[in-house]
C-alpha positions, 0 to 999 in steps of 0.5 A, a space after each residue: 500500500 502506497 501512502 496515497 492508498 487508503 487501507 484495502 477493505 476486509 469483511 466478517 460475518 457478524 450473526 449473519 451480518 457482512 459487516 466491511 471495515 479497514 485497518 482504520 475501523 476497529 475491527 467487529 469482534 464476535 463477543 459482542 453480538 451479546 450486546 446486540 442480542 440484551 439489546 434487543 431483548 430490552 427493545 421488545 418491551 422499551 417504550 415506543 421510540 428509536 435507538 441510539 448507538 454511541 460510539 458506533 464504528 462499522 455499526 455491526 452492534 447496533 445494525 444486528 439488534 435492530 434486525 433481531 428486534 425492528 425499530 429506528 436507528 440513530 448511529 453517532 461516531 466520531 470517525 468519519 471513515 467509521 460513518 462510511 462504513 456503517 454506511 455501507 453496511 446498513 445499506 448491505 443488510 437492508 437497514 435505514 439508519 441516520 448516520 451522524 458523523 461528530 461528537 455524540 455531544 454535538 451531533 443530536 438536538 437537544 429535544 431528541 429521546 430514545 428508548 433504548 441506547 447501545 454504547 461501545 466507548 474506547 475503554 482502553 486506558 491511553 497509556 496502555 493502547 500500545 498493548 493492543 498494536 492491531 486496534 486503531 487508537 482513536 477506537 480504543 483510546 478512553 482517556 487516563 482511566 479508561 473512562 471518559 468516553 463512558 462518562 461521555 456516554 452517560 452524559 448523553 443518557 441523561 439528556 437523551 434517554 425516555 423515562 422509562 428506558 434502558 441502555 446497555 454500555 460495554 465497558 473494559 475488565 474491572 470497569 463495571 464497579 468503576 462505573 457503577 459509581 459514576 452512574 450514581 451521580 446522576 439523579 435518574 439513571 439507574 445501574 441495573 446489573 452486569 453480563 460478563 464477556 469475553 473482554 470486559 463487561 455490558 452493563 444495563 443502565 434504566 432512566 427512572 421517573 424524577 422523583 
């Protein structure tokens, strides 16, 4: 590949999704059709409204759960090239999604609510990102502690998630109790419970009634 040359374009399949990425895009790991599928499930019994994915990169997560339970999908990541991709992907599975390239803080009105929100954020601590030489490091960059894009994302619940609600956020080993805390700042999110994977964690967060 010359430095003019994008990346070549590599496919998986995804629970029976083509899901295309490059060597730019975080590779689509196949533990996390968990989340896709505890996703879903909440989706059957949230209240009426679409679905936002955090944090989307090729959109694999977020296209498999509304494919095994059918409702809008609203996909926000930073990576323009990420957008591309998730793109191209929806449209190969047959999915319509609003695909939002920028910040998640930025690139939705403030009037916008969910029913039901999925958030993969980079999770890595930034000085341990060379210890995975594979990933791009803008996908798997999460700050000092690991968590600041989990704080961005949960940000981004309180304004954007219905009453009533749930959200699932995949969060980087011995992170779930580290994030359990921070939920606990926030007057109406509640952590729910934990599903272990094969690297790191889901956790369930709900939007409760203000009291």
């Amino acid at each position: 590949m010359t430095e003019h040359e994008a990346p070549r374009s590599r496919a998986v399949d995804f629970e029976g999704l083509r899901i295309e990425y490059d060597d730019r895009v975080l590779e689509p790991r196949p533990w996390t059709a968990a989340q896709s599928r505890w996703a879903a499930d909440l989706m059957r019994t949230a209240p009426p409204g679409p679905v936002l994915e955090l944090c989307s990169g090729a959109g694999h997560i977020g296209l498999l759960a509304v494919t095994l339970a059918p409702r809008d999908l609203v996909c926000v990541d930073a990576d323009p090239t990420a957008c591309a991709y998730l793109r191209r992907n929806a449209a190969a599975a047959g999915v319509a999604v609003d695909v939002r390239a920028g910040r998640m803080d930025a690139v939705l009105d403030e009037t916008e609510e969910f029913a039901v929100v999925i958030a993969d954020p980079p999770w890595v601590p930034s000085d341990e990102v060379s210890t995975f030489p594979e990933d791009p490091v803008t996908a798997i960059d999460g700050g000092s502690d690991g968590l600041d894009l989990v704080r961005s994302c949960l940000d981004v619940m309180e304004r954007h998630l219905m009453v009533g609600g749930s959200a699932v956020l995949q969060t980087g080993p011995g992170q779930a109790e580290r994030t359990r805390t921070l939920v606990a700042a926030y007057d109406e999110l509640v952590f729910v419970s934990v599903r272990e994977l094969e690297r790191g964690a889901l956790v369930r967060i709900d939007r409760a009634a203000p009291l």
